[in-house]
N, C-alpha and C positions, 0 to 999 in steps of 0.2 A: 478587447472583444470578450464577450461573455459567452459562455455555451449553451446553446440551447439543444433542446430533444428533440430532433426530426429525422424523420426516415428521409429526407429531402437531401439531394448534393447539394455542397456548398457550389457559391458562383468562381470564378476565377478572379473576381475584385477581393472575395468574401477570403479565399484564399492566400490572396497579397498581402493583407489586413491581418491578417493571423501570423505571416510570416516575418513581417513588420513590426508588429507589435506583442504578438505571443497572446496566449489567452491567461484569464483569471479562473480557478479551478478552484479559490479556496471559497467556500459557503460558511455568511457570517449566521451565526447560532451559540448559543448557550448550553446546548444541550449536552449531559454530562458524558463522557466515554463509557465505553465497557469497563476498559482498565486503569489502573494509577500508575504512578511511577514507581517502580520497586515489584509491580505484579508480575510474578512469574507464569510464562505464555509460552505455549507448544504452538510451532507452526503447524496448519491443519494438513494433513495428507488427505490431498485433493487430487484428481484426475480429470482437469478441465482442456476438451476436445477442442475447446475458442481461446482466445487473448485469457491471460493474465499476468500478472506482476509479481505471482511469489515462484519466484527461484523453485527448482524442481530437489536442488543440492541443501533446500534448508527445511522442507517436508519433513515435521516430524521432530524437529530438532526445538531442543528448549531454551531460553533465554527467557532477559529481562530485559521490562520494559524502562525505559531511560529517558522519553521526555513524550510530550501528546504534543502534536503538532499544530491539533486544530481538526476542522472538520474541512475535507475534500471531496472533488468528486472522486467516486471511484471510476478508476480507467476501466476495469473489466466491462462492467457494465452498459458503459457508454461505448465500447468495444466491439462490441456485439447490440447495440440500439434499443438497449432496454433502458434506458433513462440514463442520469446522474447518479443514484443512489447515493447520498452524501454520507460518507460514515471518517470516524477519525484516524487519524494515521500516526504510528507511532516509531520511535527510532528502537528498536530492540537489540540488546546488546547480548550475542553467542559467544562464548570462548569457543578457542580455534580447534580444545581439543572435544567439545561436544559438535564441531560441526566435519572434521576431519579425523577425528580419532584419539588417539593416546600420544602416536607419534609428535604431534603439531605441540607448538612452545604452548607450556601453561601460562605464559606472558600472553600472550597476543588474544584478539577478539576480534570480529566482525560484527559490524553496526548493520542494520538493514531496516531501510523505510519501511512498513509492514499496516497495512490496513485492518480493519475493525474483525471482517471476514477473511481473514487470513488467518485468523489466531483464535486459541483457547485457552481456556485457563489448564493449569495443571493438574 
């Protein structure tokens, strides 16, 4: 199933279909990212009233980018019926003590899926 843009409910077929099969979200493009692998990105501190998908716990915090996924739909967006917006997504890698503190092992990191509009440079 492919996603399309409509203010329209889906049917209860259109629904089975979806649940059956899952949809496809990724948008085939060439078109270059914001960032590369290795670019160091601040999650953006946002204050969004609707849907989104960036963690409220990783606002603000800096890591590195670690692979480009491709180009997706963005959820937010589509969340609130403002289209697809297709932008890239990338696996961003925070150590545990830039997202929890001093305390947290200098060993350890958290990966987090993270979209185009999620992030900034440093």
């Amino acid at each position: 199933m492919q996603l399309e843009t409509s203010n329209e409910c889906m049917t209860v077929e259109q629904a089975k279909e979806l649940l059956r099969n899952g949809i496809n979200c990724r948008v085939d493009s060439n078109e270059p990212g914001q960032f590369k692998v290795g670019d160091q990105v601040r999650a953006k501190v946002i204050h969004i009233e609707n849907y989104t998908r960036l963690p409220r716990y990783i606002r603000g915090k800096v890591g590195t980018i670690v692979k480009d996924y491709g180009i997706y739909v963005f959820p937010d967006a589509v969340g609130m019926r403002l289209g697809t917006k297709p932008q890239h997504i990338y696996s961003v890698r925070f150590t545990a003590q830039e997202v929890w503190g001093t305390d947290a092992s200098a060993k350890d990191a958290l990966y987090i899926d993270l979209f185009d509009d999620y992030l900034e440079f440093v």
